[in-house]
Backbone atoms as SQL, in Angstrom:
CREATE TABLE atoms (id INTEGER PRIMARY KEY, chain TEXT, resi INTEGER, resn TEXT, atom TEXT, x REAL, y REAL, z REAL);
INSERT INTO atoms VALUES
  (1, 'A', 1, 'UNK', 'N', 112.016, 33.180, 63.244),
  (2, 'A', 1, 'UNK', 'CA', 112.238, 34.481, 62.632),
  (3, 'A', 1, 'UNK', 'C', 113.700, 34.591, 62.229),
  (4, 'A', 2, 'UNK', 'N', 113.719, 35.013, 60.910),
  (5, 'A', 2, 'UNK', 'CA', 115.405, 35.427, 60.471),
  (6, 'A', 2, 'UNK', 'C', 115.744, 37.007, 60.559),
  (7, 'A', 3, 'UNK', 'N', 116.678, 36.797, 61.304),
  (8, 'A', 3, 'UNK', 'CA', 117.019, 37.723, 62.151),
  (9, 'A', 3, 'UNK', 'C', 118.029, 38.534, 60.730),
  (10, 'A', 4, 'UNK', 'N', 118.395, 38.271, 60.006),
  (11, 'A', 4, 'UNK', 'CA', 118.914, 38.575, 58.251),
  (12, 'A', 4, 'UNK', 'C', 118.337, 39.732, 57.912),
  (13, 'A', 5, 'UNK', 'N', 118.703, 40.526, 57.550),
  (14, 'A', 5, 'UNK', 'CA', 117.428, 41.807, 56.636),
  (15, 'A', 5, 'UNK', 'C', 118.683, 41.803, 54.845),
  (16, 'A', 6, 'UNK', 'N', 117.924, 41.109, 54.222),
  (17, 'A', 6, 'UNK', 'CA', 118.422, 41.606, 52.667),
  (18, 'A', 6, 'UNK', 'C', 118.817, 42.840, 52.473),
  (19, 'A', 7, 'UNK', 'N', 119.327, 43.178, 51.503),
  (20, 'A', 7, 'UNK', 'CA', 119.740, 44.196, 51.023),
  (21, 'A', 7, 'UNK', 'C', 119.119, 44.831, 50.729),
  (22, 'A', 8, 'UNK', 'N', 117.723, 44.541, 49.465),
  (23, 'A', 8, 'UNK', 'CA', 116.703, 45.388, 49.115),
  (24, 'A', 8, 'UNK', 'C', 116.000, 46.226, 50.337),
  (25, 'A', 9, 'UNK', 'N', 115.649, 44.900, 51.246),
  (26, 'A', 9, 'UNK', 'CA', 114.983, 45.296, 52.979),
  (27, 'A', 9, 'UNK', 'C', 115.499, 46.404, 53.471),
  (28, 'A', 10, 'UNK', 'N', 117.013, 46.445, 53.847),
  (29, 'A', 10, 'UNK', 'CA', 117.560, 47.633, 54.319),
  (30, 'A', 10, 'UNK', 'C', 117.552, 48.629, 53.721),
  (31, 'A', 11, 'UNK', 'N', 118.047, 48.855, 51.601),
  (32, 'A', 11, 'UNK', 'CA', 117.965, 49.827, 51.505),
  (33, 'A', 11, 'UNK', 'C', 116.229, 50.784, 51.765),
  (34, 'A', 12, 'UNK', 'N', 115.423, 49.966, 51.688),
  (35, 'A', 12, 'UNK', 'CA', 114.088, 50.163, 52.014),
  (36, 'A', 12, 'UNK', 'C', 113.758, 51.117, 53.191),
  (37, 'A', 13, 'UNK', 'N', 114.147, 50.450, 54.292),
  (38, 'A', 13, 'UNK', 'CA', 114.538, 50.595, 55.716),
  (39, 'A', 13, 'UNK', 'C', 114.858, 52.099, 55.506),
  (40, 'A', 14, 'UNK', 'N', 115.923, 52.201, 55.107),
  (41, 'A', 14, 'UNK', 'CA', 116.871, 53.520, 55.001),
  (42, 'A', 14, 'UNK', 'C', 115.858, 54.483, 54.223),
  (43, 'A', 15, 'UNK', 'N', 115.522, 54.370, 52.890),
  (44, 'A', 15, 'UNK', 'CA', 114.911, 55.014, 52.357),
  (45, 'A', 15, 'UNK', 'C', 113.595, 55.529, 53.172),
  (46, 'A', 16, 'UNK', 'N', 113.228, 54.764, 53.768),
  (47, 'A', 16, 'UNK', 'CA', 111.563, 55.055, 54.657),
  (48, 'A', 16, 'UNK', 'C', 112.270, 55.818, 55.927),
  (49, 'A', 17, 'UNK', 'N', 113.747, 55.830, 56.543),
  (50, 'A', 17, 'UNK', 'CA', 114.270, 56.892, 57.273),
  (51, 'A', 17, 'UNK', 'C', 114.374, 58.369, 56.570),
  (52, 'A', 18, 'UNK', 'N', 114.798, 57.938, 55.949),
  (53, 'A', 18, 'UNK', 'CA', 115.324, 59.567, 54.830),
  (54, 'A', 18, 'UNK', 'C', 114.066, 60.315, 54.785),
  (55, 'A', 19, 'UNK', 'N', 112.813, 59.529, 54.361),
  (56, 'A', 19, 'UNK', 'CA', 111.529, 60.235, 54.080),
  (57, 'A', 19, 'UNK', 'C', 111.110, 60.939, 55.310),
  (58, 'A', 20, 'UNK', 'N', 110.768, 59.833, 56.451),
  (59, 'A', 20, 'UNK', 'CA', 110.471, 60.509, 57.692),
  (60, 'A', 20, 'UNK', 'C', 111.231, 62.035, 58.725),
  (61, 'A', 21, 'UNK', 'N', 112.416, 61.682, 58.122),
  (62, 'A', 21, 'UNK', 'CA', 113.592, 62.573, 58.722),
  (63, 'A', 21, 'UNK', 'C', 113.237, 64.303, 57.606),
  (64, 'A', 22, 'UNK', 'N', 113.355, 63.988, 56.467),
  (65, 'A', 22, 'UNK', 'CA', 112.445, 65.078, 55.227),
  (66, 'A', 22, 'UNK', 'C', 111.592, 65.771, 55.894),
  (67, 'A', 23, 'UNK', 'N', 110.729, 64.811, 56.034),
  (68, 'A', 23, 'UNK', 'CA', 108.936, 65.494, 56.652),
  (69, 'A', 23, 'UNK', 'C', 109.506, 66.238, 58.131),
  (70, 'A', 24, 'UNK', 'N', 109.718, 66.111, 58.632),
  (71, 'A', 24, 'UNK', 'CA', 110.148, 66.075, 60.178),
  (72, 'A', 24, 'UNK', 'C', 110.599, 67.768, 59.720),
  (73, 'A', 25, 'UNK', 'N', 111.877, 67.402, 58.820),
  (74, 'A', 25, 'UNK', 'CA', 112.491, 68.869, 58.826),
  (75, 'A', 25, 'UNK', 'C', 111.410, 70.014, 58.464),
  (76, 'A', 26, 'UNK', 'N', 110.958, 69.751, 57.011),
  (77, 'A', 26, 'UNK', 'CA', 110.250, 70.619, 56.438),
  (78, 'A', 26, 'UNK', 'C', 109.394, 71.175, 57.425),
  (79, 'A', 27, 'UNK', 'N', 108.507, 69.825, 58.233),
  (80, 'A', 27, 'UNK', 'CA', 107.266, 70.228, 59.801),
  (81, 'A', 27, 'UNK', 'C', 107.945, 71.549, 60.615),
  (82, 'A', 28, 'UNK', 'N', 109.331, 71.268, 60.704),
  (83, 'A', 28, 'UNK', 'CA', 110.360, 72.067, 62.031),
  (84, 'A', 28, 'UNK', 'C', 110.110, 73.792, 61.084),
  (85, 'A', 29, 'UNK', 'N', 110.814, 73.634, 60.058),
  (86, 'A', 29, 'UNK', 'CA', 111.028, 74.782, 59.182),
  (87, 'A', 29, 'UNK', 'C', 109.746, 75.486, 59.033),
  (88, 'A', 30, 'UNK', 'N', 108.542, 75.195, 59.027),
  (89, 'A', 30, 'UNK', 'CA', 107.015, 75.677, 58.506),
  (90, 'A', 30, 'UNK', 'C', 106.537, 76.269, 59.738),
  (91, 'A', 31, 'UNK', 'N', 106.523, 75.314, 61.115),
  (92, 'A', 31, 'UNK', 'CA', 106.545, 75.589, 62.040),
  (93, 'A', 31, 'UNK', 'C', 107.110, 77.209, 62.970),
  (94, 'A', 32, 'UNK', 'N', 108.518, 77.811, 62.339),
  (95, 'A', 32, 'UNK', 'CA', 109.037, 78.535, 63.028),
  (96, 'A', 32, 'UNK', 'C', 108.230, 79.755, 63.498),
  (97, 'A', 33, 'UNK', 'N', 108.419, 79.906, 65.002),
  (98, 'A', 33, 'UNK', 'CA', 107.232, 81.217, 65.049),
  (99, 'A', 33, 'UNK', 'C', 105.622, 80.948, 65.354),
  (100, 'A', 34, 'UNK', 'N', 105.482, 79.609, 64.895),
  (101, 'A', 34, 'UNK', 'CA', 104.188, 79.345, 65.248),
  (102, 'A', 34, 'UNK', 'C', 103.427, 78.736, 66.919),
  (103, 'A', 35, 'UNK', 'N', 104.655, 79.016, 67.743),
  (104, 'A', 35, 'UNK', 'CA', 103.716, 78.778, 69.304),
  (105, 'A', 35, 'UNK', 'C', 104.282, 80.081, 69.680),
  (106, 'A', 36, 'UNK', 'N', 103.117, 80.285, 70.466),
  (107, 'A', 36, 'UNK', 'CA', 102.841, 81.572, 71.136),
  (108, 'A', 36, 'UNK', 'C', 102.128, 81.147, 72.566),
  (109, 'A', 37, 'UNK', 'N', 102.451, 82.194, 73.076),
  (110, 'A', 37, 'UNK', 'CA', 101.510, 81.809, 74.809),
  (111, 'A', 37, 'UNK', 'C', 99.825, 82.359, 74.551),
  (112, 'A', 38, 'UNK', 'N', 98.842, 81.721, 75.369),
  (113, 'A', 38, 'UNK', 'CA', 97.686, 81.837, 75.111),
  (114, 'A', 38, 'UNK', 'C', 97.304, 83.055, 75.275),
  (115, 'A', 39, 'UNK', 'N', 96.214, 83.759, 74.270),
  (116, 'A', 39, 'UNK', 'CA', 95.993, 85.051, 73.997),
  (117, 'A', 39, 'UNK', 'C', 97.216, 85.863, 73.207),
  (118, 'A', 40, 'UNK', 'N', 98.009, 85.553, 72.855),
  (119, 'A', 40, 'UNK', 'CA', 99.121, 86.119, 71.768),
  (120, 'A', 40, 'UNK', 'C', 98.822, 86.034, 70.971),
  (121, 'A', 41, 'UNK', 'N', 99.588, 86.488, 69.807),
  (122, 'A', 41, 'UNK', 'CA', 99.598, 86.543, 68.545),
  (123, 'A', 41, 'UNK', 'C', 100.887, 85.729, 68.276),
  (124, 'A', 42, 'UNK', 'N', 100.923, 85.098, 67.523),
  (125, 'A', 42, 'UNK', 'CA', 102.893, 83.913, 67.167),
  (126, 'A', 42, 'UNK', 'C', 102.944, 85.083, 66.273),
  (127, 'A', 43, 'UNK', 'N', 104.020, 84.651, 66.984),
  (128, 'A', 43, 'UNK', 'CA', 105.020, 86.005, 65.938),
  (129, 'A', 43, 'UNK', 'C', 105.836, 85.025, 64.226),
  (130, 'A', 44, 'UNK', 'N', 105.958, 85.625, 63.314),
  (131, 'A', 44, 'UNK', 'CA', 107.079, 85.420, 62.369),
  (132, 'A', 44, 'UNK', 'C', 105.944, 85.337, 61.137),
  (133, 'A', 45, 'UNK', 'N', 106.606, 84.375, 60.515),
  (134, 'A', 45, 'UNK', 'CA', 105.118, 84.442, 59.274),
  (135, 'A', 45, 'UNK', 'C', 105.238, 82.223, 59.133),
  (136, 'A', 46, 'UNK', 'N', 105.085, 82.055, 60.407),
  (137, 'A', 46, 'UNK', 'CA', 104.535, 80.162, 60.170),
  (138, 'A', 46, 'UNK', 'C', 103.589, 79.675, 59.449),
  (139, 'A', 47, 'UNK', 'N', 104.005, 78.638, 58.804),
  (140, 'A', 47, 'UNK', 'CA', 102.988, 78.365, 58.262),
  (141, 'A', 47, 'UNK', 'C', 102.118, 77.110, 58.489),
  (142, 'A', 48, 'UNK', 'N', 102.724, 76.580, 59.852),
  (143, 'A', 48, 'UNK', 'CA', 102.183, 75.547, 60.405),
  (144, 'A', 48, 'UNK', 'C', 101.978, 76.361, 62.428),
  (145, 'A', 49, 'UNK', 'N', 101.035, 76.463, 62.981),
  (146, 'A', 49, 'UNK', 'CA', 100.519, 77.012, 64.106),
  (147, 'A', 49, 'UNK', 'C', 100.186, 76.297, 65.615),
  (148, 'A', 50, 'UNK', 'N', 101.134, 76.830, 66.261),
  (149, 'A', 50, 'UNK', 'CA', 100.267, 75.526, 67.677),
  (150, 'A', 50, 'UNK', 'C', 102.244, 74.711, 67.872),
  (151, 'A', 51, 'UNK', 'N', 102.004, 73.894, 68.845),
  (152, 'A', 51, 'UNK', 'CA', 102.908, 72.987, 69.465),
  (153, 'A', 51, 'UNK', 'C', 103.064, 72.021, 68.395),
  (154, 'A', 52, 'UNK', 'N', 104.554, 71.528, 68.178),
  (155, 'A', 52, 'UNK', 'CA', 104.911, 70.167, 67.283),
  (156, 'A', 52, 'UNK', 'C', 105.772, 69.519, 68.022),
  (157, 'A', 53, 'UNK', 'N', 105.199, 68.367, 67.972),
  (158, 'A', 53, 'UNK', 'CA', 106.974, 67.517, 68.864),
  (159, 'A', 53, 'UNK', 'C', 107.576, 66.379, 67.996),
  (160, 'A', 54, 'UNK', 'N', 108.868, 66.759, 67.629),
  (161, 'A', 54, 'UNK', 'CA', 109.690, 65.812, 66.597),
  (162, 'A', 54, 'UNK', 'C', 109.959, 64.846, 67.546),
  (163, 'A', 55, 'UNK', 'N', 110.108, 64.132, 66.314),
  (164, 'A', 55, 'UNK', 'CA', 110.802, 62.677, 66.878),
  (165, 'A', 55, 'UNK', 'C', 111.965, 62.253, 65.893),
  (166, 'A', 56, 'UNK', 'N', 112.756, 63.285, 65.725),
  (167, 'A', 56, 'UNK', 'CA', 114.181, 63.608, 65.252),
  (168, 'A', 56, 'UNK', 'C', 114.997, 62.348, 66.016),
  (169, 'A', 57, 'UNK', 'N', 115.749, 62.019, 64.999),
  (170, 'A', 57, 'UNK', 'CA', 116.627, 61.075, 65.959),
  (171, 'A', 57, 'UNK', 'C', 115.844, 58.953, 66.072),
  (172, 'A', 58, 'UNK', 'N', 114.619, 59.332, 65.932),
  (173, 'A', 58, 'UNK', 'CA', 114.126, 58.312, 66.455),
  (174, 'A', 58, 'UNK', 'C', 113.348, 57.532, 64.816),
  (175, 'A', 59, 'UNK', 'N', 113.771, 57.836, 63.956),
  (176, 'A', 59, 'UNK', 'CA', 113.416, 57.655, 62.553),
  (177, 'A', 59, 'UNK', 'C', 113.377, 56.056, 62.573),
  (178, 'A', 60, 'UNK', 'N', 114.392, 54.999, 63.366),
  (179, 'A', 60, 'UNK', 'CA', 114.418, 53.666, 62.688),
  (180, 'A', 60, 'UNK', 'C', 113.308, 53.438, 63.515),
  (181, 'A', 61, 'UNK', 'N', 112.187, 53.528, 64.626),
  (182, 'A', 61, 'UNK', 'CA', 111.207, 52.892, 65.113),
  (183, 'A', 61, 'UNK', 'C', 110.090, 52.756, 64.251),
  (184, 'A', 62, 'UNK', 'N', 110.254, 54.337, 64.129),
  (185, 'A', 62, 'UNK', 'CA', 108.730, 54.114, 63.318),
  (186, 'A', 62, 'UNK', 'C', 109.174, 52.994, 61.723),
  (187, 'A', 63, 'UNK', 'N', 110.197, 53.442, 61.030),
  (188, 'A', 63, 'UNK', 'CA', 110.617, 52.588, 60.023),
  (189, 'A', 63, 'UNK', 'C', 110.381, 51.256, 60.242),
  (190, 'A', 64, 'UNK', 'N', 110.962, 50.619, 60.869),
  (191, 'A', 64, 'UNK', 'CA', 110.715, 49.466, 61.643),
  (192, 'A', 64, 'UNK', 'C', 109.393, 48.579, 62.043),
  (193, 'A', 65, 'UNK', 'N', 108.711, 49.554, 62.795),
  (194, 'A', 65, 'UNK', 'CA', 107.773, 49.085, 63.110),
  (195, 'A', 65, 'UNK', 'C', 106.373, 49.214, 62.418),
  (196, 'A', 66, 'UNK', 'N', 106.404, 49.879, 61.350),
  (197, 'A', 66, 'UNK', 'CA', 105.627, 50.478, 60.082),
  (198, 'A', 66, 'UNK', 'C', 105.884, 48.988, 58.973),
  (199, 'A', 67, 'UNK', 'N', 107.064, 48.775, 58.837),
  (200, 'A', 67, 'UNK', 'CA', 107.393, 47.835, 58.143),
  (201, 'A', 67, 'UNK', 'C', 106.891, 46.233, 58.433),
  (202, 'A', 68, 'UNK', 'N', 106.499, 46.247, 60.011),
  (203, 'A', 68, 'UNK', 'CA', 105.628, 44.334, 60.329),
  (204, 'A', 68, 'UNK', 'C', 103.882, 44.841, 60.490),
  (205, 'A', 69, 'UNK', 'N', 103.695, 46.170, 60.252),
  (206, 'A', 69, 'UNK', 'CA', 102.230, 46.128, 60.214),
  (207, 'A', 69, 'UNK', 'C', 101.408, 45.264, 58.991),
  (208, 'A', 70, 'UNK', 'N', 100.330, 44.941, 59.176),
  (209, 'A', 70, 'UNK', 'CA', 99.577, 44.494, 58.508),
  (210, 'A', 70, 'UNK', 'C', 98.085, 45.289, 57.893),
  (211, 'A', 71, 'UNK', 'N', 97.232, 44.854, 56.683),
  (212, 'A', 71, 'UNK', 'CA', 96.325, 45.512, 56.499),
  (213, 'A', 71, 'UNK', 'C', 95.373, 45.687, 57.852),
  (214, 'A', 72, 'UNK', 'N', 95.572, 44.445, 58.164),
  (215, 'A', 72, 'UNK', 'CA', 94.168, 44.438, 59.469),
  (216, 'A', 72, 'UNK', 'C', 94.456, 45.324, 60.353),
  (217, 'A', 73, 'UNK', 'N', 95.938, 45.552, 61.006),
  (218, 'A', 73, 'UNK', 'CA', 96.420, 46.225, 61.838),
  (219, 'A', 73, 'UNK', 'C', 95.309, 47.665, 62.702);
């Protein structure tokens, strides 16, 4: 295995961070207001409802490891 990542590879890499890190935010932002304790009403006007858990911060794994999957996978 070459342990090397090209240039194209990385900017790739990076670009498939940027996207995930995007989604993540927009999820956080849609989200606001939307958990409530059971039998409540969520307060605010969300537009996504219920518990979300980011994985802020942790963008190069999935990049990474998204990147040696295969069709069969």
């Amino acid at each position: 295995m070459n342990p090397q990542i090209s240039e194209p590879e990385r900017l790739a890499l990076y670009r498939t961070m940027r996207r995930i890190r995007a989604f993540e935010n927009a999820a956080e932002a849609a989200s606001q207001g939307g958990v409530s304790a059971y039998g409540q009403e969520a307060a605010g006007a969300a537009r996504v409802r219920g518990s979300l858990h980011l994985s802020t911060g942790q963008e190069a794994v999935a990049a990474g490891v998204c990147t040696h999957l295969a069709k069969t996978d």
